[in-house]
C-alpha positions as CSV (number, residue, x, y, z in Angstrom):
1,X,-5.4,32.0,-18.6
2,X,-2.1,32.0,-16.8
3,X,1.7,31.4,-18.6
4,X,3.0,28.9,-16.1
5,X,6.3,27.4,-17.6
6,X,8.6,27.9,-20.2
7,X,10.5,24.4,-20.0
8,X,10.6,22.8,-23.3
9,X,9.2,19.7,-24.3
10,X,8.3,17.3,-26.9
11,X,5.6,17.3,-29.7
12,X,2.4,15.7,-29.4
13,X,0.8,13.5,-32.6
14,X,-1.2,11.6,-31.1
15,X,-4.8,11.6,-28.6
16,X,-5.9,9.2,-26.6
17,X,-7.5,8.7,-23.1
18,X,-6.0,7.6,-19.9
19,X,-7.5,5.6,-17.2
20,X,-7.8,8.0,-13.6
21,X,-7.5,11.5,-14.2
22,X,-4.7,11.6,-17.1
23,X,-5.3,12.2,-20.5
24,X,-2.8,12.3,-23.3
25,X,-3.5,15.3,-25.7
26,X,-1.6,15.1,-29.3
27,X,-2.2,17.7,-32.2
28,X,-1.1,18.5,-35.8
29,X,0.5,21.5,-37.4
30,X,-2.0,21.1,-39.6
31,X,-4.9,20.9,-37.0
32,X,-6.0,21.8,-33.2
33,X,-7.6,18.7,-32.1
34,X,-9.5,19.2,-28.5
35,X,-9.0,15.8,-26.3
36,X,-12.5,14.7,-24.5
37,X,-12.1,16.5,-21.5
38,X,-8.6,17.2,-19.1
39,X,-6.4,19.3,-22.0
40,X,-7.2,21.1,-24.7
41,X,-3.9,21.8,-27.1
42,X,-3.4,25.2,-28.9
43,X,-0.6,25.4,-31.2
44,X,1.6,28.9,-31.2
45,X,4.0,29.5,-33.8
46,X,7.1,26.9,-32.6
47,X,5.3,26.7,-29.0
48,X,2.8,24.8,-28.0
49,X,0.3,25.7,-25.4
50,X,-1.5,23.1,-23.0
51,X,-5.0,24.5,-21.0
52,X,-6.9,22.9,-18.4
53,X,-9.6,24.0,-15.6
54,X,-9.1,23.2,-12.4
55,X,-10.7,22.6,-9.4
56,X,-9.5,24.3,-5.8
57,X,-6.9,22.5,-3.9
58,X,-6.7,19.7,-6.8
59,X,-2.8,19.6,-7.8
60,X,-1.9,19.4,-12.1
61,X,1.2,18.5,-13.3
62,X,1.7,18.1,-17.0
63,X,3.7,15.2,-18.0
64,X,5.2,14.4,-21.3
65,X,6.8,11.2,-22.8
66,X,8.8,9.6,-25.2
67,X,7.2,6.2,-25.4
68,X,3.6,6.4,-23.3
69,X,5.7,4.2,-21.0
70,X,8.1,6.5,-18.6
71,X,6.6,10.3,-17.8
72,X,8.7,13.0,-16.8
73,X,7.4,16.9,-15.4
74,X,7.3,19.2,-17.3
75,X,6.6,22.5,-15.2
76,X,6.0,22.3,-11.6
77,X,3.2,21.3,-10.3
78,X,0.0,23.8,-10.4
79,X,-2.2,24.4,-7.5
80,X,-5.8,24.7,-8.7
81,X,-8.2,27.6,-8.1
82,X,-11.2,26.6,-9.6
83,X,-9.9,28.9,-12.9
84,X,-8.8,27.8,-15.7
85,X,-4.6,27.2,-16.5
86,X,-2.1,27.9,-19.5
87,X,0.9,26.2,-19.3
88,X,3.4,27.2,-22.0
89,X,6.0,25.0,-23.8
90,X,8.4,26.9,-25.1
91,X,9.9,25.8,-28.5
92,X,7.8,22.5,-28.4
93,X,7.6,21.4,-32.2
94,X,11.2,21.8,-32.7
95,X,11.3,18.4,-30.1
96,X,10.2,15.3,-32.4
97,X,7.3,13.2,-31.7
98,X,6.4,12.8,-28.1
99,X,3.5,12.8,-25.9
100,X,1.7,14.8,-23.5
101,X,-0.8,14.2,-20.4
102,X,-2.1,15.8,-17.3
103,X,-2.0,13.8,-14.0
104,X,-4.8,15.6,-11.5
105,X,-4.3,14.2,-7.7
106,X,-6.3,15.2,-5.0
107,X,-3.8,15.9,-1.7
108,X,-4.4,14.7,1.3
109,X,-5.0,17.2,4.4
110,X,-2.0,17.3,7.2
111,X,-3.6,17.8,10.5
112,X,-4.3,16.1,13.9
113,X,-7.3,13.9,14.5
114,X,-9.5,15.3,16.9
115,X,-8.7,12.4,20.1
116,X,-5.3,13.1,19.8
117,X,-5.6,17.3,19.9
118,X,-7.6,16.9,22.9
119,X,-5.6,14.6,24.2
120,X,-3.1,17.4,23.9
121,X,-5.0,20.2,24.8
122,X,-7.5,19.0,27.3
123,X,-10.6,21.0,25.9
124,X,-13.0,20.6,23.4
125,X,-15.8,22.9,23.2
126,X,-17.6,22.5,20.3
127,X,-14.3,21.3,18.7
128,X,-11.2,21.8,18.2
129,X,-9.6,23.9,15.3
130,X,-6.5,23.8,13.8
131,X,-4.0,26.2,12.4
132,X,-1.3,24.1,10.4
133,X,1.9,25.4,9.0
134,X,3.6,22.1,7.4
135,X,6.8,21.7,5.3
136,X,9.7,19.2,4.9
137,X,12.2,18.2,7.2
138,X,15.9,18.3,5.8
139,X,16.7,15.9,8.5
140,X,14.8,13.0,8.2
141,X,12.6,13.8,5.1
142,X,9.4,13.4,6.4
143,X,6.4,16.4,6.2
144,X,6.8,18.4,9.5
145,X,5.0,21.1,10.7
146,X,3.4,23.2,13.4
147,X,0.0,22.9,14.6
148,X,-1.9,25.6,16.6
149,X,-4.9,24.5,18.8
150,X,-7.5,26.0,20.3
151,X,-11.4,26.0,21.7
152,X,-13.5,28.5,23.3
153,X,-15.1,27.3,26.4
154,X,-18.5,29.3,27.8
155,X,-19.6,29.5,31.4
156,X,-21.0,31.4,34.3
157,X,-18.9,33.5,36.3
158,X,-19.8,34.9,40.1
159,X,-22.4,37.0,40.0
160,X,-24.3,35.4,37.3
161,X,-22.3,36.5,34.4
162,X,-21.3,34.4,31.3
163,X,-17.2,34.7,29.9
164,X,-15.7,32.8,27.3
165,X,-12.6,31.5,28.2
166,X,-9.9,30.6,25.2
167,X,-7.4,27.1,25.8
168,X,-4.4,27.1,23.4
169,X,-1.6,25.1,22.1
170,X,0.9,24.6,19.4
171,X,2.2,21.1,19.0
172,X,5.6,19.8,16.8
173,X,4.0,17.0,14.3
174,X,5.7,14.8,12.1
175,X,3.5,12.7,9.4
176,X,4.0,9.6,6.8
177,X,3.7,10.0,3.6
178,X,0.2,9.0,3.8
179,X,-0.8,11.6,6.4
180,X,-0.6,9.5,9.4
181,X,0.9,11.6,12.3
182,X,4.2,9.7,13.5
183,X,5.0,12.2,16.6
184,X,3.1,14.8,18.2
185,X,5.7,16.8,20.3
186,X,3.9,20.3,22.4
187,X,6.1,23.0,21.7
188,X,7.4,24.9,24.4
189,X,7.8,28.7,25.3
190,X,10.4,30.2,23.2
191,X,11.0,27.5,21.1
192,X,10.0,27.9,17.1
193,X,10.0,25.3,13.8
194,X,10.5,26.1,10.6
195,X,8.9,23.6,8.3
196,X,11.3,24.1,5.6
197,X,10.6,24.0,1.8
198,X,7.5,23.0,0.0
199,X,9.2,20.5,-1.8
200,X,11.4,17.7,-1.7
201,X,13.2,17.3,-4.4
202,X,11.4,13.7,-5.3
203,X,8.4,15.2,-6.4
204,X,6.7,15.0,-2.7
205,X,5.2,18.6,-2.5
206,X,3.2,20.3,0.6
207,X,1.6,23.6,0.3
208,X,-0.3,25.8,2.7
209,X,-3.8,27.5,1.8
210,X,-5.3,29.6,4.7
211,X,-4.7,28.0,8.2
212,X,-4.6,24.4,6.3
213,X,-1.6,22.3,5.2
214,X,-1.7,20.1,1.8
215,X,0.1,17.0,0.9
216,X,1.1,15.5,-2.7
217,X,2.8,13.0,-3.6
218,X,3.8,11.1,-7.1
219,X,2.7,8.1,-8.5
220,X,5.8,6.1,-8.3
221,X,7.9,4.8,-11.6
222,X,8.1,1.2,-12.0
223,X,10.5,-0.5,-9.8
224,X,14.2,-1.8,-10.6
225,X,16.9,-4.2,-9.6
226,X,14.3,-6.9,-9.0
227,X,15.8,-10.4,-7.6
228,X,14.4,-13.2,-6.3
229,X,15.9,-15.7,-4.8
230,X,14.3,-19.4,-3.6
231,X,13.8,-20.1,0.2
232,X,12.1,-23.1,0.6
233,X,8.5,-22.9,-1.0
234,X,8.9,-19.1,-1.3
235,X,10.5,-16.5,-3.7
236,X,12.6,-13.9,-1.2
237,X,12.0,-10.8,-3.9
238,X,13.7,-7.8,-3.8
239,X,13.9,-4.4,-5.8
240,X,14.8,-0.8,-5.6
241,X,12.0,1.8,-5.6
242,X,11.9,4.6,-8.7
243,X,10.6,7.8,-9.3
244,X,9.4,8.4,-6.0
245,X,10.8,8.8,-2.9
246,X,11.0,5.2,-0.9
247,X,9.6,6.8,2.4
248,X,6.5,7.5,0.6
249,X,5.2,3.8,-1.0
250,X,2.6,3.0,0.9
251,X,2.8,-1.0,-0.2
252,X,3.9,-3.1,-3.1
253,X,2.7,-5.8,-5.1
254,X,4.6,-9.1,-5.6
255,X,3.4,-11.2,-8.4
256,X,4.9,-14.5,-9.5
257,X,3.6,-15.7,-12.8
258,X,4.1,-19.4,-14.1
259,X,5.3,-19.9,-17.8
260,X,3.8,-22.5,-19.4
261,X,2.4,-24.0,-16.4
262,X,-0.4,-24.8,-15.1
263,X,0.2,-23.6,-11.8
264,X,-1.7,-20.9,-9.8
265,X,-0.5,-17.2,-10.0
266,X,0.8,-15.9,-6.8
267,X,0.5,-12.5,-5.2
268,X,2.0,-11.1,-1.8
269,X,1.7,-7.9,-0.4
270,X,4.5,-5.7,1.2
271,X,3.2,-2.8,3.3
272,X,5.0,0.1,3.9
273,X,8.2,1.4,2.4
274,X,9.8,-2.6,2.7
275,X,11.8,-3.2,-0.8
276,X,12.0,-6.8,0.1
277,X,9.2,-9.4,1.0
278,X,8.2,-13.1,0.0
279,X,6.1,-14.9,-2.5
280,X,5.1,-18.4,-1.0
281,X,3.6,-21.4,-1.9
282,X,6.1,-22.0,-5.0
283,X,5.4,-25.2,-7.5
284,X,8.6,-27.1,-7.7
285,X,10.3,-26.9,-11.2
286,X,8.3,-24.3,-12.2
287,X,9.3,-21.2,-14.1
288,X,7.9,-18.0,-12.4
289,X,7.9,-14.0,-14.1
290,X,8.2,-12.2,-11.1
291,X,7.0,-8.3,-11.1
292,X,7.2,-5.5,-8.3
293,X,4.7,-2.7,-8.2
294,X,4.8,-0.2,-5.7
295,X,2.2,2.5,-4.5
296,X,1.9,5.6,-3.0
297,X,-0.7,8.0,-1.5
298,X,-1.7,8.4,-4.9
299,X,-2.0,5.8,-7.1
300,X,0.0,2.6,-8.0
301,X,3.0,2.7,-10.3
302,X,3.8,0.6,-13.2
303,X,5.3,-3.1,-12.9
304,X,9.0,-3.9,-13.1
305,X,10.7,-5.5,-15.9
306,X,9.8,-9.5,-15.1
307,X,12.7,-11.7,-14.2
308,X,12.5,-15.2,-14.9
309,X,13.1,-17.9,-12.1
310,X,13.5,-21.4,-12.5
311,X,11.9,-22.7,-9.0
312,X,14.0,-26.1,-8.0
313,X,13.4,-30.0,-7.6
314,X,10.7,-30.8,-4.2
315,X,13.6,-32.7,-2.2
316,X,12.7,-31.3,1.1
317,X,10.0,-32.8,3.1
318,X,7.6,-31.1,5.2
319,X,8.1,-30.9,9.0
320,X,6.0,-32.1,11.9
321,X,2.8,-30.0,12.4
322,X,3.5,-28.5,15.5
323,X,0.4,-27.4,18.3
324,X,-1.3,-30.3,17.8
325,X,-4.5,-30.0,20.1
326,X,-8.1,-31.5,20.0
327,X,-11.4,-31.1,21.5
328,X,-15.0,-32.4,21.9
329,X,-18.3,-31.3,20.7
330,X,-21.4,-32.0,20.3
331,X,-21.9,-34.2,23.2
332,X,-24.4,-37.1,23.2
333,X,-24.4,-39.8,26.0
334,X,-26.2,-41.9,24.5
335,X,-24.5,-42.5,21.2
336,X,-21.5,-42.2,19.9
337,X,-22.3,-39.2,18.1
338,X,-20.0,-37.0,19.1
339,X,-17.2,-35.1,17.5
340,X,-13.7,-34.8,17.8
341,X,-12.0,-31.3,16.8
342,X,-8.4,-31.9,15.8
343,X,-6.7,-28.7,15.0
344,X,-2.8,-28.3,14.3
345,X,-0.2,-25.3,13.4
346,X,1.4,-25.5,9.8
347,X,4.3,-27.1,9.3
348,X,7.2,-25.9,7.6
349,X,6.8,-26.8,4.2
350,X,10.3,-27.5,3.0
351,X,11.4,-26.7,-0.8
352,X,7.6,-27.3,-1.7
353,X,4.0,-26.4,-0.7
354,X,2.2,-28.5,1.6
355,X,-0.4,-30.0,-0.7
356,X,-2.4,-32.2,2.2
357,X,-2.2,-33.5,6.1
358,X,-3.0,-36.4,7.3
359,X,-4.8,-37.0,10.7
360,X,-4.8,-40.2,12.3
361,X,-7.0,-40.6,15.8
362,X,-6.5,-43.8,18.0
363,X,-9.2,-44.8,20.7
364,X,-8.0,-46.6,24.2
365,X,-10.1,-49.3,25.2
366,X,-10.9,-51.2,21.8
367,X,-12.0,-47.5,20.4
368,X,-10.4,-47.9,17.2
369,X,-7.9,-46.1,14.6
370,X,-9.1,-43.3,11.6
371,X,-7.4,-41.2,9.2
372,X,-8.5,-38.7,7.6
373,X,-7.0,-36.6,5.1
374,X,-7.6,-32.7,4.1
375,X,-5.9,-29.6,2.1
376,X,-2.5,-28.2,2.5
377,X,-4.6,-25.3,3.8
378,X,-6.3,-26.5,5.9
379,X,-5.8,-26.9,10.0
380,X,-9.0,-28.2,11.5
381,X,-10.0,-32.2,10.9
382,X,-13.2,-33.0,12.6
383,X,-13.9,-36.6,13.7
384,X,-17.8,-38.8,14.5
385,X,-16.8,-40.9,17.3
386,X,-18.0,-42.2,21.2
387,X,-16.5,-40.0,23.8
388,X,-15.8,-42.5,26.0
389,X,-12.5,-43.8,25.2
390,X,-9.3,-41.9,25.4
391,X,-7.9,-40.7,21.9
392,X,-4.9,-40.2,20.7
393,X,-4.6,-37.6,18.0
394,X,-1.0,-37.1,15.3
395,X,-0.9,-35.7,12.3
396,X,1.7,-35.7,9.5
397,X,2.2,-33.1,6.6
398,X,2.9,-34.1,2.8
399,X,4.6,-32.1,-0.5
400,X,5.9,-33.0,-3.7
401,X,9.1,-34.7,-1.7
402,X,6.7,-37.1,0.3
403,X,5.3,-37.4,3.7
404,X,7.0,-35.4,6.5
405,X,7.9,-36.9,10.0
406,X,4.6,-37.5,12.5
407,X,3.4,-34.6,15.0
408,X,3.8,-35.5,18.4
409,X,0.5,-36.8,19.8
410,X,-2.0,-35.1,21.5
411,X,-4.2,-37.1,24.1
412,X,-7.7,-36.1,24.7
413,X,-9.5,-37.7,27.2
414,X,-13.1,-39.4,27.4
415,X,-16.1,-38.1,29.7
């Protein structure tokens, strides 16, 4: 067992089991009580001492809480070994009620995929290793590091003889928050990088085992300073990301839920570190609860605080479909059997969604006029008729305001 912190926090009463790999351990002064698996909880005198087994490379960070809602460090982060770990909070049972958990993550690897190292360094023989050295960079925040390269390459020399010969580089990489390599710079003679610290300051940590560099980051905190705003049929939503450093969410999760509606829930999805986006395809007069996740490398986050939005009255008719094209198939000279393909663009939908189109086709030469009328979704309208004549081909969007203007027509001729 090893001491690993002396930062106090609160006591634990209760136990329970988390979803992932966090578990909430709780004991009594009167009692040891030994959660189902992740932390067992040892009472000492005023301190309280939290023990776990690991697993190599996996990274443990105990967490306690207040409320089972917002979770805060206790010690930095532990780097498991496969042994087990102590961690040691001093003073604990003078804190009050609280709660305690361990959050395991698995880190992802910093490295250079294999096409782009021998893009680099024009060899692979067998393949190419790796030496990594990785930190953070105090300039723009994002893991940085060195990377050596190199391969062994066999062959015959004059005189029949067989040498190995060695090809080496060392290359200047930057990577996202996710592990994706941003820039891949060769370093030149005399020139040297120091990757910096192991740690951020936001909880983002990378550490280096051997010749390979690790990367953690947290599970972000629910989002705040959530608005939304209506444009058009859609919610323009934006928030503030917490807990976590915004260069590392991967994407977040845009939920508009009606209240006392019938409507449809609606979800969008933001990728990257954006902390704005849009829900569409709003119900007018509606009231919405709008939410934010985010997530990172590691897990998604707890929602935001829902705002309420009121969505306003449908005055705003749809525009004209735009791209208005059509096409035959199914060809058959001797009947009129034949189909016409009408297929259009979607058309702005104004303050409401498009709920359906309507598709009109008119025939030259005594052909004839039909309509027909499909989803708000849908772009393709397929028509039985003779190929023969020339058709004419509009189509007009409708929402809760009424029908929009009519497309511009497209003319398709016969064969």
């Amino acid at each position: 067992m090893t001491a690993v912190s002396k930062r106090r926090c609160p006591l634990a009463w209760f136990l329970s089991w988390l979803s992932g790999a966090a578990f909430v351990a709780a004991f009594s002064a009167a009692a040891v009580v030994l959660p189902p698996g992740g932390l067992t909880v040892t009472p000492s005198g005023s301190d309280l001492k939290l023990s776990f087994a690991t697993a190599s490379l996996n990274f443990y960070t105990v967490q306690t809480s207040a409320d089972l809602q917002q979770w805060t460090n206790c010690p930095p982060g532990i780097l498991g070994d496969g042994t087990a770990k102590t961690v040691t909070m001093s003073n604990a049972a003078s804190g009050g009620l609280g709660f305690y958990r361990l959050l395991v993550q698995t880190p992802t690897r910093l490295g250079l995929p294999q096409n782009l190292a021998f893009a680099i360094l024009g060899y692979s023989c067998g393949g190419i290793q790796e030496t990594v050295s990785a930190g953070f960079d105090v300039t723009n925040g994002y893991p940085t590091g060195v990377v050596d390269l190199s391969t062994s390459c066999g062959g015959s020399g004059k005189g029949g003889g067989y040498h190995t010969t060695k090809h080496t580089a060392s290359v200047v990489v930057t990577w996202d928050f996710a592990g994706n390599v941003i820039s891949a710079i060769p370093l030149t003679n005399g020139v040297t990088v120091d990757p910096t610290t192991g740690a951020d300051g936001l909880g983002d940590v990378i550490y280096n085992v051997g010749s390979v560099a690790y990367l953690v980051v947290p599970v972000p905190a629910a989002p705040t300073g959530v608005t939304a705003i209506q444009t058009n049929d859609s919610f323009q939503v934006s928030w503030t990301p917490n807990g976590v450093d915004p260069l590392a969410i991967t994407s977040s999760t845009l939920t508009a839920t009606p209240v006392n509606s019938t409507a449809s829930i609606l979800t969008a999805t933001v990728t990257g570190p954006a902390t704005t986006g849009f829900i569409p395809s709003l119900q007018p007069q509606t009231t919405y609860q709008v939410t934010v996740v985010n997530a990172t490398l590691s897990g998604t986050g707890h929602a935001s605080d829902p705002i309420s939005v009121t969505t306003s009255l449908a005055t705003i008719k749809p525009s004209a479909p735009g791209g208005v094209a059509a096409s035959w198939s199914n060809l058959n000279p001797t009947g009129a059997t034949d189909t016409l393909i009408a297929n259009w663009q979607a058309a702005n939908p104004g303050n409401s969604p498009v709920d359906q189109y309507l598709v009109t086709i008119t025939g030259s030469d005594g052909g004839g006029t039909f309509t027909q009328t499909v989803s708000g979704t849908t772009l393709t309208a397929y028509f039985g008729v003779d190929y023969i004549p020339n058709w004419s081909v509009t189509v007009q969007a409708h929402n809760a305001a009424g029908w929009g203007p009519v497309s511009v027509a497209f003319n398709l001729g016969g064969l």
